[in-house]
C-alpha positions as CSV (number, residue, x, y, z in Angstrom):
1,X,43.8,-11.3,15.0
2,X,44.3,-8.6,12.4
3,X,42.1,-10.2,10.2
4,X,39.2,-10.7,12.7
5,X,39.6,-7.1,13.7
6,X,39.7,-5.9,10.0
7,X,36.5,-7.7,9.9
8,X,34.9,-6.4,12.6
9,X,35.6,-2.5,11.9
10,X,34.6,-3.4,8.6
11,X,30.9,-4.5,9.7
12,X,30.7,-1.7,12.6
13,X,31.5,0.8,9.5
14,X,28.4,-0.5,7.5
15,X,26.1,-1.0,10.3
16,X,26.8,2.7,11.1
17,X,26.3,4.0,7.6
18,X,23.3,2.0,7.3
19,X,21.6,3.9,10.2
20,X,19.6,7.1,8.8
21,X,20.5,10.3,10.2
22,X,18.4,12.0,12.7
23,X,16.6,15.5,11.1
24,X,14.4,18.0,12.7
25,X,12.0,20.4,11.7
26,X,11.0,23.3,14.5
27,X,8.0,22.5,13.7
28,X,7.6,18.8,14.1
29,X,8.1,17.9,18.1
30,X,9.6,14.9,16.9
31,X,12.6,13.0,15.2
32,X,12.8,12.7,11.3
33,X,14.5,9.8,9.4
34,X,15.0,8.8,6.2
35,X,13.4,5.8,4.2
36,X,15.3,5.6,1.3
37,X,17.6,8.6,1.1
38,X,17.5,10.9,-1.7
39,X,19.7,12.0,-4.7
40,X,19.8,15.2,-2.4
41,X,17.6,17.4,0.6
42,X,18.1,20.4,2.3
43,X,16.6,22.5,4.8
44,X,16.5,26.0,4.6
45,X,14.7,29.3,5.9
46,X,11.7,26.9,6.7
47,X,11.8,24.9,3.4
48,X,12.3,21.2,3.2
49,X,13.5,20.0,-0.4
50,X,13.9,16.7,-1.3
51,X,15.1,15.5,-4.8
52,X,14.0,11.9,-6.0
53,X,15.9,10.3,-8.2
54,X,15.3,8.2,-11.2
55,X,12.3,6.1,-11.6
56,X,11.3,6.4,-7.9
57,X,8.1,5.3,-6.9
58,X,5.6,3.7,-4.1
59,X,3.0,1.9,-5.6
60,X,1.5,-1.7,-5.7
61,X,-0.7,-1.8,-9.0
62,X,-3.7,-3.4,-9.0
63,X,-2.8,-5.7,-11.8
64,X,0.1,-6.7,-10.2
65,X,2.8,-5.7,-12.5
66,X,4.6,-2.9,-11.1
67,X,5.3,-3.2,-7.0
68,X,7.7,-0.5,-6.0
69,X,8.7,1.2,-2.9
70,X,12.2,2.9,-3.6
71,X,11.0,6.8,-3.0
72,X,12.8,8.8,-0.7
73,X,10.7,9.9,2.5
74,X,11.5,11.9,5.9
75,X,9.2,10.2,8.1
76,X,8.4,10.9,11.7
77,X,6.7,8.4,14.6
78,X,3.4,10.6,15.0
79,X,0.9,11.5,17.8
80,X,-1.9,8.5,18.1
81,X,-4.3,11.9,16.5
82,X,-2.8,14.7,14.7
83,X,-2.8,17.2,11.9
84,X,0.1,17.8,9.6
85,X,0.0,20.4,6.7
86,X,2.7,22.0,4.1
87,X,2.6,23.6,0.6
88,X,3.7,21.5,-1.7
89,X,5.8,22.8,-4.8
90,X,7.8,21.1,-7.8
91,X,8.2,21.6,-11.3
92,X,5.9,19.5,-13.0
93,X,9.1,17.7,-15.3
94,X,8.0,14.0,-15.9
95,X,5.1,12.1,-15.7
96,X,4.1,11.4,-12.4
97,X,6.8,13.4,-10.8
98,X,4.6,14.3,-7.4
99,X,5.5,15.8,-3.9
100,X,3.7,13.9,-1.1
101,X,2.7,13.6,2.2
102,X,2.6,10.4,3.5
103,X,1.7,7.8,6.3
104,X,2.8,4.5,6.3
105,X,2.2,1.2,8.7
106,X,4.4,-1.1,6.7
107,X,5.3,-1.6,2.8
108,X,1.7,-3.1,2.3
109,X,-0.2,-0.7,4.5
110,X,-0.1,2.9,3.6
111,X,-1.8,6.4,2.3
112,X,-0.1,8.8,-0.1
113,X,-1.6,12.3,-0.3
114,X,0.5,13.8,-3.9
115,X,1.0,16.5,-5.8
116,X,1.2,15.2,-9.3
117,X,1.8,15.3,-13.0
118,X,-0.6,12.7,-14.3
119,X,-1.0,10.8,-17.5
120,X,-2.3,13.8,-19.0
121,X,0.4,16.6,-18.4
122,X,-1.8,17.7,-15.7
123,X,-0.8,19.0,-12.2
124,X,-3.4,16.9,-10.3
125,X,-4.1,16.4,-6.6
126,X,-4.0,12.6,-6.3
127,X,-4.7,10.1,-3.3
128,X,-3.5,6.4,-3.4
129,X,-4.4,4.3,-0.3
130,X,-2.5,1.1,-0.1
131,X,-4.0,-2.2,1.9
132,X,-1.7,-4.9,0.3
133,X,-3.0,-3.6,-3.1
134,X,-3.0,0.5,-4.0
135,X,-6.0,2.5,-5.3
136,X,-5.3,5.2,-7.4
137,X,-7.6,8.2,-6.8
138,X,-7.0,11.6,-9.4
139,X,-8.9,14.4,-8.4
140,X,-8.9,18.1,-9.0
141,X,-6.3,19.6,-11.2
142,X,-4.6,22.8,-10.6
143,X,-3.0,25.1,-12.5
144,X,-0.4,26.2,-10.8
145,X,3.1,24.7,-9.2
146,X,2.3,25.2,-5.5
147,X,-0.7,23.5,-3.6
148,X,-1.2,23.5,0.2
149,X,-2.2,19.9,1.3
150,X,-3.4,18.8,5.0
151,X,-3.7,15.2,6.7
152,X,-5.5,14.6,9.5
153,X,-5.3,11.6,11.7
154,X,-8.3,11.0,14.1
155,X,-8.8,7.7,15.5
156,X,-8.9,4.9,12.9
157,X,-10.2,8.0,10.6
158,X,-7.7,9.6,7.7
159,X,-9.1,12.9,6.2
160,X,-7.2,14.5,3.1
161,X,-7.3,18.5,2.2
162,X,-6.2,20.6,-0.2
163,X,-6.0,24.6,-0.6
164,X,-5.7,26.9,-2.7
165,X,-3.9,29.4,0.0
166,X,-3.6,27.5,2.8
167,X,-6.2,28.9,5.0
168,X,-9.8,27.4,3.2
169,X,-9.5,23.7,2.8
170,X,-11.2,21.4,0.7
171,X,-12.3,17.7,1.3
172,X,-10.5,15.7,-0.9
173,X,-11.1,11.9,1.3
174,X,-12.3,10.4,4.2
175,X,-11.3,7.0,5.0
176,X,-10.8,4.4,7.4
177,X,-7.3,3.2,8.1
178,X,-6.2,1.0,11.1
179,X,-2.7,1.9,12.5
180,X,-0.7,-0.1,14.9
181,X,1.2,2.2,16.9
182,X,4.7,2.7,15.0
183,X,3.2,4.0,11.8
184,X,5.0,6.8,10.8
185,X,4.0,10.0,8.8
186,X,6.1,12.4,6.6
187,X,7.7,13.8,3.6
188,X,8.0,11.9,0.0
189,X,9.4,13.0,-3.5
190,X,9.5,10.4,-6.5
191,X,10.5,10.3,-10.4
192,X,8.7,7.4,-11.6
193,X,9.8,8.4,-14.9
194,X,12.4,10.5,-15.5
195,X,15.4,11.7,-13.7
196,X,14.5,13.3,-11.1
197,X,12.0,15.4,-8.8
198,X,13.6,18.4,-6.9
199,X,9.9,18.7,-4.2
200,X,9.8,21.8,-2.0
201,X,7.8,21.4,1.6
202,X,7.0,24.9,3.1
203,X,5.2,26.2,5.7
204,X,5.0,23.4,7.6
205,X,2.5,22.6,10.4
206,X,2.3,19.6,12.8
207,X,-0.5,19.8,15.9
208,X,-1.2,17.2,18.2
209,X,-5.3,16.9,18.2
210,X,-8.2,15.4,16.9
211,X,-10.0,16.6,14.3
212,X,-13.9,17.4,14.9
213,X,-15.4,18.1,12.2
214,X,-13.7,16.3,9.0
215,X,-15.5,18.9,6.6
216,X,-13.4,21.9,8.3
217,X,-10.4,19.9,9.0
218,X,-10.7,21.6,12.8
């Protein structure tokens, strides 16, 4: 009896453990989780950070060589249409370190929207859309550390943004994307290469609507 019930505790104590804790934002009308929890987070004065450890990644490379999904991300069960925006801000330490927003169906079907350090050195604004196999879309570098990033959900319709000061956006991708209900959006940090990635998520912005005109993002 002792053992069975050493046994049981013992399973109850990792099924527990194993369940991610519930976060909120004021913000966000809804609950935030983890999907593979991070070397450390916190939220403070309206600031989310979340630091990635080593060689962290989501990515499924076309030449399939190199399929990861180990990244940490605070994720959220969204709004059939929405818009979510943040500034996005890290140091720039390792290649590919990136903050990101992110929505995701399933390991094989999902959008990341990053902040990056690419192959160059460059800080680079950088799309990848995953259906079974990633793309891997660089676009405009920028010179500083913070950059102010919006995703819009309308329909079966994902629009990416970027700002300079978060009030003028500019197009960065329009895209089809079908999403079964259960997809979930959120927060990503990843190290592909080195150590770690301290990301810092500010002003953060989550409304419940559909997007009219895709070149305005309103």
């Amino acid at each position: 009896m002792k053992s069975f019930l050493l046994a049981w505790l013992m399973m109850a104590s990792s099924i527990a453990f194993a369940q991610p804790a519930v976060f909120t934002i004021p913000s966000i009308p809804h609950n935030l989780a983890w999907e593979n929890k991070p070397l450390d987070y916190s939220f403070t004065g309206n600031v989310l950070t979340i630091i990635a450890g080593e060689k962290t990644d989501m990515f499924r490379d076309p030449n399939a060589t190199y399929n990861t999904d180990n990244a940490p991300k605070l994720l959220f069960a969204a709004d059939e249409d929405f818009v979510l925006s943040t500034a996005i801000e890290h140091s720039f330490t390792n290649k590919w370190d990136a903050g990101c927003l992110v929505i995701k169906q399933d390991s094989l079907n999902w959008v990341k929207f990053c902040f990056e350090k690419d192959y160059t050195g460059a800080k680079r604004v950088v799309s990848v859309v995953t259906k079974n196999i990633s793309d891997d879309c660089n676009s405009v570098e920028y010179k500083k550390n913070k950059i102010y990033y919006k995703l819009a959900k309308a329909g079966n319709v994902i629009t990416l943004y970027y700002s300079e000061d978060g009030k003028k956006y500019f197009l960065v991708r329009h895209l089809q994307f079908d999403l079964k209900p259960g997809f979930r959006v959120g927060f990503h940090s990843q190290s592909p290469t080195g150590t770690r990635c301290e990301a810092k998520f500010s002003d953060i912005r989550y409304e419940q609507k559909r997007i009219k005109d895709p070149y305005a993002g309103e």
